[in-house]
N, C-alpha and C positions, 0 to 999 in steps of 0.2 A: 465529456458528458456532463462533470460537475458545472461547468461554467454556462453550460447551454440549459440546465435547470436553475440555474441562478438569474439566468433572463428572463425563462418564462414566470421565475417566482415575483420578479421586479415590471414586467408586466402584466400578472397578476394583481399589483398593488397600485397600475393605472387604470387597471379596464374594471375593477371593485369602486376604484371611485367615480366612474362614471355616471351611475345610478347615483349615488350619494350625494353627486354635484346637482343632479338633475331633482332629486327629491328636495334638498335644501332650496334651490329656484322657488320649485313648487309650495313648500311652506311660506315663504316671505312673499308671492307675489298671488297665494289664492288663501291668504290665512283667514279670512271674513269664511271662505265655503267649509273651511277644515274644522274652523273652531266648535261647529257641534259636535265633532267627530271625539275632545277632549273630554276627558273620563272626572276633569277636578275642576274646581271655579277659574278663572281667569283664562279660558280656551286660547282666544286670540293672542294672549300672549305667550304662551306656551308653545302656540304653531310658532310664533318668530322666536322666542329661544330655541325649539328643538332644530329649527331650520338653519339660524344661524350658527344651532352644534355640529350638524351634519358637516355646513360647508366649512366651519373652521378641523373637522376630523378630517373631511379628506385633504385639507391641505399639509396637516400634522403629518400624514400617511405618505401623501408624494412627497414632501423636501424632509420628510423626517429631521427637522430642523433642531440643533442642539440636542439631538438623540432622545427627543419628545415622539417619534414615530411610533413606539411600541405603546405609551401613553393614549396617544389619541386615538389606536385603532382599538385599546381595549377598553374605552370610555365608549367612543361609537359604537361596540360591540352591546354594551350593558342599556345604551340607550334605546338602539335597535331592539331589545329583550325586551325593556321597557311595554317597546308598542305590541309588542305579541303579546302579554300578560296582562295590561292593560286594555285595548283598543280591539286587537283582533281573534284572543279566544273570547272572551264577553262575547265578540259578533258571530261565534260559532255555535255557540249556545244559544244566543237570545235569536238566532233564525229562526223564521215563523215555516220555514218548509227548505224542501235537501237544495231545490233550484237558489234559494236567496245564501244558503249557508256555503257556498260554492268561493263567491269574491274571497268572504273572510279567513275560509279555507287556505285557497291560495295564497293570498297576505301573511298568512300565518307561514306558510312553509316557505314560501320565498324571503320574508323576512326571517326564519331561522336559518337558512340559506349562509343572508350575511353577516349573521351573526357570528358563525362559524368559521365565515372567512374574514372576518374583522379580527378575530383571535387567531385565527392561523398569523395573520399577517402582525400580529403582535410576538407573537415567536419570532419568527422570520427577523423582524426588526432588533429582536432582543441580541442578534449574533452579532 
């Protein structure tokens, strides 16, 4: 039974980075539409560092390379935090009615989602 959660835990730490892989894409190849979405000056380049943080996290996360795994999933985790406290309660609040406050809603709880699982998987790694 031990070893058959220890599969599902290792892929858990592939099917987490999927989103991550795909968000990262999303930052670097649509960062001109995202950069208004940045909460500080230099938008556009913040979309390609957050983007290029995402995709160098999920890589820390799959080869946990040099025993950086637990590193990069608890970095990815504080960034992901980042855009909830930043980016998407701001947009829970500043909705002009319940229909618009819905997206950033959702954002909000799916991103604490992986945040959750960013730090699980920083435990996990830690063994």
């Amino acid at each position: 039974m031990s070893s058959l959660i220890s599969g599902f835990a290792k892929s858990g730490r592939f099917i987490f980075c999927i989103p991550l892989i795909m968000f990262g894409i999303n930052h670097l190849t649509k960062a001109n539409m995202m950069a208004g979405m940045v909460p500080v000056p230099g938008g556009v380049f913040w979309v390609y560092f957050t983007g290029v943080a995402m995709l160098l996290g999920a890589i820390g996360i799959i080869t946990n390379m040099k025993g950086l795994g637990s590193l990069a999933a608890f970095l990815t985790g504080v960034l992901i935090l980042t855009y909830v406290l930043s980016i998407h309660i701001p947009g829970v609040i500043n909705a002009k009615d319940e229909m618009s406050r819905m997206m950033p809603m959702l954002a909000t709880l799916k991103d604490l989602g992986m945040v959750g699982g960013a730090w699980a998987i920083a435990g996990q790694l830690k063994n």
